[in-house]
DOFI-739299 format. One record per residue: residue in three letters; x negated, y, z negated of N, C-alpha, C in turn. Coordinates in steps of 0.1 Angstrom, whole numbers, m for minus. Each point is the difference from the previous one (the first is absolute). Layout:
// residues N
[atom "Ala", [X, Y, Z], [X, Y, Z], [X, Y, Z]] ...
//
This chain:
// residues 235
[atom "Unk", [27, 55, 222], [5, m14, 1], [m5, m6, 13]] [atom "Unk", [0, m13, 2], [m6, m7, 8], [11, m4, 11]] [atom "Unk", [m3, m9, 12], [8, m7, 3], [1, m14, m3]] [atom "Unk", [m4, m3, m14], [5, m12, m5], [7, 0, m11]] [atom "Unk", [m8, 10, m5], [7, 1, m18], [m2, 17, m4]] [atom "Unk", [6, m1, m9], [m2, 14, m8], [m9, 3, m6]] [atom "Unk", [m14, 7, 3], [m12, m8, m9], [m6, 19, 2]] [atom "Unk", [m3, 1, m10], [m2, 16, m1], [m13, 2, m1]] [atom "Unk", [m11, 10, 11], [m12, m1, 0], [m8, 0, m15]] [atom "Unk", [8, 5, m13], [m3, 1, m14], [2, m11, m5]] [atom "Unk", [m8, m7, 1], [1, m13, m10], [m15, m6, m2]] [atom "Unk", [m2, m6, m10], [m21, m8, 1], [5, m5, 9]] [atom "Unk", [m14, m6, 4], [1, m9, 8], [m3, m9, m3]] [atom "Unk", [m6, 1, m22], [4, m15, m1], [19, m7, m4]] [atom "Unk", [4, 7, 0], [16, m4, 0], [6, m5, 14]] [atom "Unk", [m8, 12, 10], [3, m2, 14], [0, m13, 8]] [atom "Unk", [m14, m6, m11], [m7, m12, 9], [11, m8, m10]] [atom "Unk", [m3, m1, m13], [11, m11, m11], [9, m3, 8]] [atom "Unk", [8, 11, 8], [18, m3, m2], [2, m2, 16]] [atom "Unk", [m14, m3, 10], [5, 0, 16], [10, m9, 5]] [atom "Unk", [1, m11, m9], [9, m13, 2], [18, 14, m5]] [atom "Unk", [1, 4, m8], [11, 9, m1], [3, 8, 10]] [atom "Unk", [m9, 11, 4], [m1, 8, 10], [9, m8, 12]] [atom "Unk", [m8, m7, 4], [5, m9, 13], [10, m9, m3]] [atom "Unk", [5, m2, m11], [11, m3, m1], [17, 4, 6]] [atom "Unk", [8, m10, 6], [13, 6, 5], [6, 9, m6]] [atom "Unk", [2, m5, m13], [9, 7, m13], [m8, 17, 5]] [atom "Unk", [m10, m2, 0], [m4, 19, 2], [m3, 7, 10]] [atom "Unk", [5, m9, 11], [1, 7, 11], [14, 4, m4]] [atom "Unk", [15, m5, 0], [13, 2, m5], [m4, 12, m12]] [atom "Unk", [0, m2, m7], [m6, 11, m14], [m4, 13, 9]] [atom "Unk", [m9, 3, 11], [m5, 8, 5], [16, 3, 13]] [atom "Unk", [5, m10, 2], [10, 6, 13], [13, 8, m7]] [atom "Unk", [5, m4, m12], [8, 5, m9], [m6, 13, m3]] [atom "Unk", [m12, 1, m4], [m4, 15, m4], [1, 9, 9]] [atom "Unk", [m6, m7, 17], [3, 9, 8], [15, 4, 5]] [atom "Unk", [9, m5, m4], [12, m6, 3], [6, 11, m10]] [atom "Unk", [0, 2, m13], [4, 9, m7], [m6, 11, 0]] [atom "Unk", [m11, 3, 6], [m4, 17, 3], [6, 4, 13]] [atom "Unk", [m1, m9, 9], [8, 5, 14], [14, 7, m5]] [atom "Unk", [13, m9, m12], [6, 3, m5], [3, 11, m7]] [atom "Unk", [m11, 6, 2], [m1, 11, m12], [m1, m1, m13]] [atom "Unk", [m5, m6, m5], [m4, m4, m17], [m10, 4, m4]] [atom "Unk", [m3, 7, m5], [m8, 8, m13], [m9, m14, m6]] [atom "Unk", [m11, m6, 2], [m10, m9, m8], [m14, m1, m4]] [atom "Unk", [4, 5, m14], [m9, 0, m10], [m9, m11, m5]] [atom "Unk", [m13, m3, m4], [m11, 15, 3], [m1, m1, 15]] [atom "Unk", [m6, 13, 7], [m6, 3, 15], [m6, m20, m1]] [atom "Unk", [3, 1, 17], [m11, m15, 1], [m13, 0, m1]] [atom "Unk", [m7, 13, m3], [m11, m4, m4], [m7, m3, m8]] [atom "Unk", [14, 2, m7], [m3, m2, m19], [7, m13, m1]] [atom "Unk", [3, m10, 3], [8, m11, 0], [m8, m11, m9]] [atom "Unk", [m13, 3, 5], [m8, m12, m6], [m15, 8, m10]] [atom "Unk", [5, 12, m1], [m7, 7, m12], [m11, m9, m10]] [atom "Unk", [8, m5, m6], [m3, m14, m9], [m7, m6, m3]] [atom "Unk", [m3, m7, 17], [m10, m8, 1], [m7, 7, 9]] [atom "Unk", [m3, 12, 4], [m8, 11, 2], [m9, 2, m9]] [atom "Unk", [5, 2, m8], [m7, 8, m11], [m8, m13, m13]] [atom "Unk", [7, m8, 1], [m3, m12, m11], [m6, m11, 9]] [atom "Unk", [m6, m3, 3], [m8, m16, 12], [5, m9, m12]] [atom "Unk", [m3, m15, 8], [6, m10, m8], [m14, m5, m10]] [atom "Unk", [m12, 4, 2], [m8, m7, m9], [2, 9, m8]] [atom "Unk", [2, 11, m4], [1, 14, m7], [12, m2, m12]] [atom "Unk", [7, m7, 4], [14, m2, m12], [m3, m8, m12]] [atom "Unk", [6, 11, m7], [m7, m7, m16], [15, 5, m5]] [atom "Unk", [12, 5, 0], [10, 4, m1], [12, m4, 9]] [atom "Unk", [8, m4, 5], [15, 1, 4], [14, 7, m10]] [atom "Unk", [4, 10, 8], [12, 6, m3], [10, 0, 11]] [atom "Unk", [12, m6, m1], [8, m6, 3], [14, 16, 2]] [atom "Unk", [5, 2, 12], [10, 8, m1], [8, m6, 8]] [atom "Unk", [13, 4, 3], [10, m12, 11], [2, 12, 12]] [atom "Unk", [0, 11, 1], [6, 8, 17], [m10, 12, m5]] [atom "Unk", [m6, 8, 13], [2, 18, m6], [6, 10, m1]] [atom "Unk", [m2, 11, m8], [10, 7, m2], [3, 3, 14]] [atom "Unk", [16, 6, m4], [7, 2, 15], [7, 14, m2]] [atom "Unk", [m9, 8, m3], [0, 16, 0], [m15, 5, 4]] [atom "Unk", [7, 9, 11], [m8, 6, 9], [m15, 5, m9]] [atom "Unk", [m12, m2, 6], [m8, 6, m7], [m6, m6, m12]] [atom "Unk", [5, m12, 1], [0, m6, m17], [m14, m15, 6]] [atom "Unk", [4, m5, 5], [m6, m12, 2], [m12, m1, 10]] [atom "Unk", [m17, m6, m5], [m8, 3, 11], [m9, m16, m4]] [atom "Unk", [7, m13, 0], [m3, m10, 1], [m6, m10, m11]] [atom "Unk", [7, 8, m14], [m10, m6, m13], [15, 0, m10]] [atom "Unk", [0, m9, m4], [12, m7, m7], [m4, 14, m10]] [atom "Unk", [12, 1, m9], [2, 14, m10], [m3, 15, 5]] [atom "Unk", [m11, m2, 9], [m12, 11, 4], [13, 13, 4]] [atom "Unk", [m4, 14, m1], [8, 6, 11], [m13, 8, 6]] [atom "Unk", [0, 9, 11], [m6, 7, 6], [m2, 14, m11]] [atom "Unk", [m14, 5, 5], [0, 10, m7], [11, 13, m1]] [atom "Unk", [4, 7, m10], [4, 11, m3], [17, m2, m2]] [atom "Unk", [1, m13, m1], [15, m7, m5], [0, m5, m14]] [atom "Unk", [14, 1, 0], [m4, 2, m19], [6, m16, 1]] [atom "Unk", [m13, m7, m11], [5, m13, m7], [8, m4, 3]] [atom "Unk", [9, m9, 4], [10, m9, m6], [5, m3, m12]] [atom "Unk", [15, m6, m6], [0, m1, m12], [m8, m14, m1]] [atom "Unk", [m1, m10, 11], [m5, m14, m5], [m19, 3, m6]] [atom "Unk", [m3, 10, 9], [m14, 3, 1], [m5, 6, m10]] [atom "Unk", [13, 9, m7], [m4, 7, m12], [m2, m10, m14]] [atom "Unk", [12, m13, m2], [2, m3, m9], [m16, m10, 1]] [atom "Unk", [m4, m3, 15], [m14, m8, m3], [m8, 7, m7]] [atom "Unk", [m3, 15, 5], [m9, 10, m7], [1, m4, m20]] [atom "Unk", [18, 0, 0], [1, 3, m12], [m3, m12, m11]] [atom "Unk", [m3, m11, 13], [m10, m12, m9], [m15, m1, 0]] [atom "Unk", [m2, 6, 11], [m13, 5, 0], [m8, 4, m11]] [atom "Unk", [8, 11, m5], [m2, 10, m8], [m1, m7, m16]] [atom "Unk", [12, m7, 0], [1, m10, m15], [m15, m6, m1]] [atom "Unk", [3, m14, 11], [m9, m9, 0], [m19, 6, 0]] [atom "Unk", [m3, 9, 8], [m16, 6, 2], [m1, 13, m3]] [atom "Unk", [14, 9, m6], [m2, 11, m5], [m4, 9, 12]] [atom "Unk", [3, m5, 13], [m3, 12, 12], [13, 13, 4]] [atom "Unk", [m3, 8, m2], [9, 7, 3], [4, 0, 17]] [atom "Unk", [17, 1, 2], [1, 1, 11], [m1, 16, 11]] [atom "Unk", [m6, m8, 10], [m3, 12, 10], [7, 8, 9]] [atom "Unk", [3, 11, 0], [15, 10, 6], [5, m9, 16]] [atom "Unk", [m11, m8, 2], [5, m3, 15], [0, m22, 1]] [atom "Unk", [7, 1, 10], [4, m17, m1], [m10, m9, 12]] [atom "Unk", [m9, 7, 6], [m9, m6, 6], [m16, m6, m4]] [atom "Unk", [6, m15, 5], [m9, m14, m9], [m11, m7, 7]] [atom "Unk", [m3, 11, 12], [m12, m3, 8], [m13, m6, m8]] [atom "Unk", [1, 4, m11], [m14, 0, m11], [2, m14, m1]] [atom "Unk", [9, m6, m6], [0, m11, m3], [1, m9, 15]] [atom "Unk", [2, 0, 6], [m4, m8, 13], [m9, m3, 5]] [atom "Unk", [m6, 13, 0], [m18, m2, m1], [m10, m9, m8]] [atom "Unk", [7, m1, m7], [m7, m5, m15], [4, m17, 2]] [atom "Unk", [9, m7, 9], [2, m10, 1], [12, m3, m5]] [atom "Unk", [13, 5, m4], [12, 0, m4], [9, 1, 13]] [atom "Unk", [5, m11, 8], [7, m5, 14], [13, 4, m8]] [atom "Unk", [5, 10, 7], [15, 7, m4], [9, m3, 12]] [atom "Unk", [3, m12, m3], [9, m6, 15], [17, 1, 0]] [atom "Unk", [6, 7, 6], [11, m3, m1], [8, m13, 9]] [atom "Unk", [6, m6, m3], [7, m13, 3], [7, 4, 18]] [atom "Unk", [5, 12, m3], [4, 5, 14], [m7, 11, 5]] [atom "Unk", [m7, 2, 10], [m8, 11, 4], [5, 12, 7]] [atom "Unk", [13, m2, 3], [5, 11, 5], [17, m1, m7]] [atom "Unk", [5, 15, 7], [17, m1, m8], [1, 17, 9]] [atom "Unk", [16, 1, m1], [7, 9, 10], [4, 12, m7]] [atom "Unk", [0, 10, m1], [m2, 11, m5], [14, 0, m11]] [atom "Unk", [4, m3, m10], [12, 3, m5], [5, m14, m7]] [atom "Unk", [m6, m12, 7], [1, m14, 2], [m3, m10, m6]] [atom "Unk", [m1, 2, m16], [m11, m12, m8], [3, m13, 7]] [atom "Unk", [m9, m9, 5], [3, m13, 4], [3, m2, 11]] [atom "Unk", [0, 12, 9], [3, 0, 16], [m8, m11, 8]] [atom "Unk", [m14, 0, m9], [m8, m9, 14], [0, m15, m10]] [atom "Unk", [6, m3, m6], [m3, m15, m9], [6, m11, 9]] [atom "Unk", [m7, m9, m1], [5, m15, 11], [m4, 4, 12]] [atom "Unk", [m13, 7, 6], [m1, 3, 11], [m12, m2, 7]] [atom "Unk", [m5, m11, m12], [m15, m2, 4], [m10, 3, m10]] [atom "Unk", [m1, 13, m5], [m12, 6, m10], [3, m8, m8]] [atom "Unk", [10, m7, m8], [m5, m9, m16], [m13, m11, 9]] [atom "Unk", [5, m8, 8], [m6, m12, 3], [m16, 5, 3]] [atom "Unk", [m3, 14, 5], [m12, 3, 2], [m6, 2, m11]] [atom "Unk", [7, 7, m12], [m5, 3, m12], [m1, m11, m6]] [atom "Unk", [7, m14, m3], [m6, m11, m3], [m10, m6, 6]] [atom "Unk", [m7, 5, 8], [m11, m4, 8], [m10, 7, m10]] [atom "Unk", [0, 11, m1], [m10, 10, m5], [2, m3, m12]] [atom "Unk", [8, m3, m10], [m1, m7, m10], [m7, m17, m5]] [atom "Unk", [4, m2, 12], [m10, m17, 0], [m12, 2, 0]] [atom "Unk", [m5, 10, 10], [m17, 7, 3], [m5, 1, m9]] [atom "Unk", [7, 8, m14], [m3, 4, m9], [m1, m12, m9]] [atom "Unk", [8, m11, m2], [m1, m7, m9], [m12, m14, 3]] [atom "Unk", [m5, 4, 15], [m9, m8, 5], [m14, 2, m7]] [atom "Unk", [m1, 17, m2], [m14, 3, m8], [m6, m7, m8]] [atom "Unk", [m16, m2, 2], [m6, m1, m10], [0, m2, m13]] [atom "Unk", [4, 23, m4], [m4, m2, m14], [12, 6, m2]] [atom "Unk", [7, m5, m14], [12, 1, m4], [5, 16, 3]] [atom "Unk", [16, 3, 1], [5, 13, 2], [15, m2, m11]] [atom "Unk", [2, 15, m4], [11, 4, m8], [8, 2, 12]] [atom "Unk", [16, m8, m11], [7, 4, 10], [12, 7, m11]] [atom "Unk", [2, 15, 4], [10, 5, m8], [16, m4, 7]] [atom "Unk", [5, 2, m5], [15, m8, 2], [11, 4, m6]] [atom "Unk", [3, 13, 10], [16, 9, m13], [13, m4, 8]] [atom "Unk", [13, m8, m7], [7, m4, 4], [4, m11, 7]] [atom "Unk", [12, m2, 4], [m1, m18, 2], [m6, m1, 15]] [atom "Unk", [3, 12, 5], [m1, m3, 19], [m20, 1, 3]] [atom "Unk", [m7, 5, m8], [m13, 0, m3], [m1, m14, m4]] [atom "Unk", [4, m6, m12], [m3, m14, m3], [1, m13, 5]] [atom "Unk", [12, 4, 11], [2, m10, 7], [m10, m4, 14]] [atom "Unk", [m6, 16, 5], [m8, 0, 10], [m12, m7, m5]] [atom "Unk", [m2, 2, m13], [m14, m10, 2], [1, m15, m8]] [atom "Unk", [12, m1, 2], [m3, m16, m6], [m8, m11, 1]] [atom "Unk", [m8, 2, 12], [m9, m12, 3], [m15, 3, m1]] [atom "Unk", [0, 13, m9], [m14, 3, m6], [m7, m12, m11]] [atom "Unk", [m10, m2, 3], [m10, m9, m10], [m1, 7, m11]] [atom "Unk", [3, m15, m12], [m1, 5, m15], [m17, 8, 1]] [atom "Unk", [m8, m4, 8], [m11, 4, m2], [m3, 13, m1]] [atom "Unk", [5, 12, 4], [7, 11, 3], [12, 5, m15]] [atom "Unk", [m4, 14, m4], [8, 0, m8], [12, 10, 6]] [atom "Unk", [9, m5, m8], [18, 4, 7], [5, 5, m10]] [atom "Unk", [0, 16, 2], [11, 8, m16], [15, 1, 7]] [atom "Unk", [6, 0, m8], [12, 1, 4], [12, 11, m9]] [atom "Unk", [3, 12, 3], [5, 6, m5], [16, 4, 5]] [atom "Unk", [10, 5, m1], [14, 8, 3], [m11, 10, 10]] [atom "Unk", [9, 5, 8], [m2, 10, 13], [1, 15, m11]] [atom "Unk", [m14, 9, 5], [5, 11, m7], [6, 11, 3]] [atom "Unk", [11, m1, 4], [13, 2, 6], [2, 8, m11]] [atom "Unk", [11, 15, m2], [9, 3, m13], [8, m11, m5]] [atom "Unk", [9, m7, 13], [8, m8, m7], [m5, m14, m7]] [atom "Unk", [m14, m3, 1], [m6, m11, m3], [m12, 4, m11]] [atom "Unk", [m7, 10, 4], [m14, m1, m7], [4, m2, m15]] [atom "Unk", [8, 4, m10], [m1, m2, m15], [4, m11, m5]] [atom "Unk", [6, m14, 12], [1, m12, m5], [m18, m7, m1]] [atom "Unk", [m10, 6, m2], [m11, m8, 1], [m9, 9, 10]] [atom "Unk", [2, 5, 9], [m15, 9, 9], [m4, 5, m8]] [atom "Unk", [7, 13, m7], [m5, 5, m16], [m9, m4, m7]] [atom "Unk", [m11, m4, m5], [m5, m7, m7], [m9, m9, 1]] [atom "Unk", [m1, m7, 13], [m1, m12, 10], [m17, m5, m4]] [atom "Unk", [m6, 16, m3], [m11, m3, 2], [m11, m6, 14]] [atom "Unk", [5, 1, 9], [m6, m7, 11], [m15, 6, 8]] [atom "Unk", [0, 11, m1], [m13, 8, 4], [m12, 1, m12]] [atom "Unk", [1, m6, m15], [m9, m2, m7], [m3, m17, 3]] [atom "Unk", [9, m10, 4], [m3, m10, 1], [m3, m5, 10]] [atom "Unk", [4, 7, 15], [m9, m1, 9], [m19, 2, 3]] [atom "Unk", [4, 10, m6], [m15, 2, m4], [m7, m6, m6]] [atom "Unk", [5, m3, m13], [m7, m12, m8], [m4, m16, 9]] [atom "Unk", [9, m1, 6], [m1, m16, 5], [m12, 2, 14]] [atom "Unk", [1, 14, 9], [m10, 0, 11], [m15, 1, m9]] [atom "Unk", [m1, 7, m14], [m14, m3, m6], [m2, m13, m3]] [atom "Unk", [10, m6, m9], [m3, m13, m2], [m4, m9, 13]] [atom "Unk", [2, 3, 10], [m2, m9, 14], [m14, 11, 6]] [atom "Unk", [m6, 5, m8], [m13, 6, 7], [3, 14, 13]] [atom "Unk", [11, 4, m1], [7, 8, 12], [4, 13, m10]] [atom "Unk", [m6, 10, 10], [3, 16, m8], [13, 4, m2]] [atom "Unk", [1, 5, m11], [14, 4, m2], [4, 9, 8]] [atom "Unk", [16, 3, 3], [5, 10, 9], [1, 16, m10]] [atom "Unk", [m8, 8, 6], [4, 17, m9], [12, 0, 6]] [atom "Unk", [10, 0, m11], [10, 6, 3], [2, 17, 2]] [atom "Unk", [m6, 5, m7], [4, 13, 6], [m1, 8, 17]] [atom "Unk", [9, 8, m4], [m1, 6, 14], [0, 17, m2]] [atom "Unk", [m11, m2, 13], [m4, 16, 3], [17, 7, m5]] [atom "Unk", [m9, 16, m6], [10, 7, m5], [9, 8, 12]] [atom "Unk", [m6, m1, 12], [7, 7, 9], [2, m15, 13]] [atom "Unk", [9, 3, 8], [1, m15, 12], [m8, 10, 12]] [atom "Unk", [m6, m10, 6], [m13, 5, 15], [4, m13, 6]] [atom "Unk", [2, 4, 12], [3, m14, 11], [m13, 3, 10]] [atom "Unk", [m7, m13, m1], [m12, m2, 10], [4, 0, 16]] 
//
């Protein structure tokens, strides 16, 4: 961390450069004094800071041909390393993570893989952003209203600034509402969260990973392999 903002040596530096007006923004100096402010405290927060901005690490902004939308990360130890659904290697799935698999599976007939790490797809240009970047060990929603939405609507404008059109997947209402001010130009699926208590109103079935794909060919842009290596390897 800096002494202006929270800005983690792991990030492109084309997101770096996109978002310097954010960076230097007040709101993230504050965002950055509270973080410090609750570790002095002793608070347990998830992922490590050097995984905070994973995301746009790993995905640059001309690179996004996908958006996936999550709201906090997991807030069990070991679980969360900066990629909305993702877990770290050698952690078993999530139930939300599995029931994606288990559309996965419907929709492109992929079978799902023993482990819940989505590095593959990030690479591939699939921006797995969560709405809040950080959260307190035990704490769903500990860090919300604290700055990270307003940054992540930055990085979502970035995205809707592009070029050439991007999918935006969209599970549940708190996903749908973050990207409201996406261009029709840009296609926007919209599904229920695949949550247990949500996925069989409609994530079930949704079809969204065959029609992603279809729409980045139709627009001249490679489709995303959804599959993922049979075993998780962290670079």
């Amino acid at each position: 961390m800096t002494s202006t903002a929270p800005v983690s040596p792991q990030i492109h530096p084309g997101w770096r450069d996109a978002l310097g007006q954010e960076f230097a923004a007040p709101y993230m100096a504050e965002l950055k004094q509270f973080l410090l402010d609750r570790k002095a405290a002793g608070a347990r927060i998830f992922p490590p800071g050097s995984q905070w901005f994973r995301a746009l690490d790993l995905t640059p902004p001309d690179q996004v041909r996908v958006v996936i939308l999550g709201q906090d990360p997991y807030h069990g130890p070991g679980q969360a390393h900066g990629l909305c659904f993702s877990v770290q290697p050698g952690v078993r799935p999530p139930p939300s993570l599995i029931n994606i698999y288990k559309e996965l599976e419907r929709d492109l007939g992929i079978a799902p893989p023993a482990h819940g790490f989505l590095e593959h797809w990030a690479q591939q240009g699939v921006l797995l952003l969560n709405a809040v970047l950080t959260v307190e060990m035990g704490e769903a929603g500990s860090h919300q209203k604290r700055g990270w939405e307003r940054f992540t609507d930055a990085v979502i404008a970035r995205v809707n600034a592009l070029e050439h059109p991007v999918v935006f997947l969209l599970w549940g209402s708190h996903a749908q509402k973050k990207a409201a001010n996406v261009d029709a130009r840009h296609l926007v699926l919209k599904a229920p969260h695949p949550s247990p208590l949500s996925a069989h109103r409609g994530f079930l079935g949704c079809g969204h990973f065959s029609q992603a794909n279809a729409f980045l060919e139709e627009h001249g842009l490679a489709p995303i392999d959804w599959r993922l290596p049979p075993t998780a390897s962290q670079n």
